[in-house]
N, C-alpha and C positions, 0 to 999 in steps of 0.2 A: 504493500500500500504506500509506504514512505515515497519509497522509488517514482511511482506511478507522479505522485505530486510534485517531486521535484521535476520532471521529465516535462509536465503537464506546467509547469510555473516557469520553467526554461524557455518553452515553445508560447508561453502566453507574453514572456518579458519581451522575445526575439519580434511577435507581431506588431507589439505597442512601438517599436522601435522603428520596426518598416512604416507603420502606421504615422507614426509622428515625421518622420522623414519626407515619405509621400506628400502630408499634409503642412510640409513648412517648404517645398519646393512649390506646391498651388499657391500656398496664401503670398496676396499681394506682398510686396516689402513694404516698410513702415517706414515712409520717410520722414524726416527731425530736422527739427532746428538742431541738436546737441552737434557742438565742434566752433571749429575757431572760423571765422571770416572775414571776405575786408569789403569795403566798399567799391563797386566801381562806377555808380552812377549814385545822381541824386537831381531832385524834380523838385517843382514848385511848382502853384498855382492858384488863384485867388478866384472866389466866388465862380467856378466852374469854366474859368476863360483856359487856354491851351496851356500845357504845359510847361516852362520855363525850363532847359537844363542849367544847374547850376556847376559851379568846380568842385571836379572830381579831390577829396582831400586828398592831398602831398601823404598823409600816412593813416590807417585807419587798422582796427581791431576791434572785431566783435567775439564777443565767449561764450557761447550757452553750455552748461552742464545741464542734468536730468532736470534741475527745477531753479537753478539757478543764471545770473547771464552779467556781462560786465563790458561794456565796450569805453572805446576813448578814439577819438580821429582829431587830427588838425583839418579846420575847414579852409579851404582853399590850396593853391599848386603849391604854396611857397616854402620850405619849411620852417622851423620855430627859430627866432634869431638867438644867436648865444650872448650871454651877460659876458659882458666886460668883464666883470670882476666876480668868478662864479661863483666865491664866496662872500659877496658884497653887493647884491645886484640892487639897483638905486630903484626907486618907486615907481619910474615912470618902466623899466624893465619889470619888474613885477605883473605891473596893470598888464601892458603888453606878451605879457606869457601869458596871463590868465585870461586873456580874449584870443589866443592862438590855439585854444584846444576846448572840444566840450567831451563831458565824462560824464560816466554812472555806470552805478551798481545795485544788483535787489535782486527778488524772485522774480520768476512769471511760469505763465500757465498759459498752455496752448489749447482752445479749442474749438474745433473743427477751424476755421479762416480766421480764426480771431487770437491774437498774440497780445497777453495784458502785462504789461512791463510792470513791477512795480517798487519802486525805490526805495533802496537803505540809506545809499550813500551817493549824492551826486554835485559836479562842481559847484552847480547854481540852486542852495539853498530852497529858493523859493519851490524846487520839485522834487522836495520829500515832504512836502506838505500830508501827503498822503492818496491824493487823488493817481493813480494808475493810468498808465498811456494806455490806449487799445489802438491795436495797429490792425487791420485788413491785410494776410498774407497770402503770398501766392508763392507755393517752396516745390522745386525741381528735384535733384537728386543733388547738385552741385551750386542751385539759385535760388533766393529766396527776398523776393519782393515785399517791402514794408511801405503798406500808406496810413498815415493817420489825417485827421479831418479833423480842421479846428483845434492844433496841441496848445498847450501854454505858452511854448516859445514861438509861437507864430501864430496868434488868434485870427481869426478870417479865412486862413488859409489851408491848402491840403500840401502837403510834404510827403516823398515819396524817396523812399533808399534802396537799392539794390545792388544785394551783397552777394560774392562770390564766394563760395567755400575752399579755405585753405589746408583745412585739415578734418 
């Protein structure tokens, strides 16, 4: 009798395995925001008029983990100027690094089209208030298209990123 059930337990582990095999080679793949990315376009547009492309940033990095995401870009071609004196840099170099990059950090949560950002830590104060970005995504295997609609940093307007996967 032992025999019988090991024999019968052997032939039942070996089916659920072909079984499982079969059934993860059908099922669609699940594509994700999770991995690092950069920018290579970015859009404007106000109250439904065409598109505007804007400068593609000189340097960008987007992060998502499973529930987590972190990005930072310099906006524009040009890259960040270096301080004169890099352990000395005078007020008016300060200001001017801190309008050469925008940053953040939080959780988010994707679901079905909809990507809600939501901040711990980000350069401009005023958007850890607590209110959440929800972004409209459209994500490929390697692209993934971000539009949001009326954000804080551009009221009136629709802004639109589209990010390349690097890793």
């Amino acid at each position: 009798m032992r025999r019988r059930f090991i024999v019968s337990g052997a032939l039942l582990g070996f089916g659920a395995l072909i079984t499982g095999r079969i059934a993860a080679q059908q099922a669609p793949r699940r594509i994700s925001v999770v991995g690092a990315w950069k920018i290579t376009e970015q859009w404007s547009r106000a109250g439904g008029d065409a598109w505007t492309a804007r400068a593609i940033p000189n340097a960008s990095l987007y992060i998502f983990t499973e529930s987590h995401y972190s990005y930072m870009y310099m906006p524009g071609a040009e890259p960040q100027r270096r301080f004169t004196d890099p352990n000395r840099p005078t007020d008016a170099e300060k200001v001017a690094a801190y309008d050469s990059f925008v940053a953040g950090s939080g959780t988010y949560t994707l679901t079905g089209s909809t990507l809600r950002l939501q901040a711990l830590v980000h350069k401009n104060p005023n958007e850890m208030a607590g209110e959440p970005l929800n972004y409209d995504i459209e994500i490929g295997a390697n692209t993934l298209r971000m539009t949001i609609a009326n954000p804080p940093f551009a009221p009136g307007q629709e802004r639109r990123t589209v990010l390349v996967r690097v890793e």
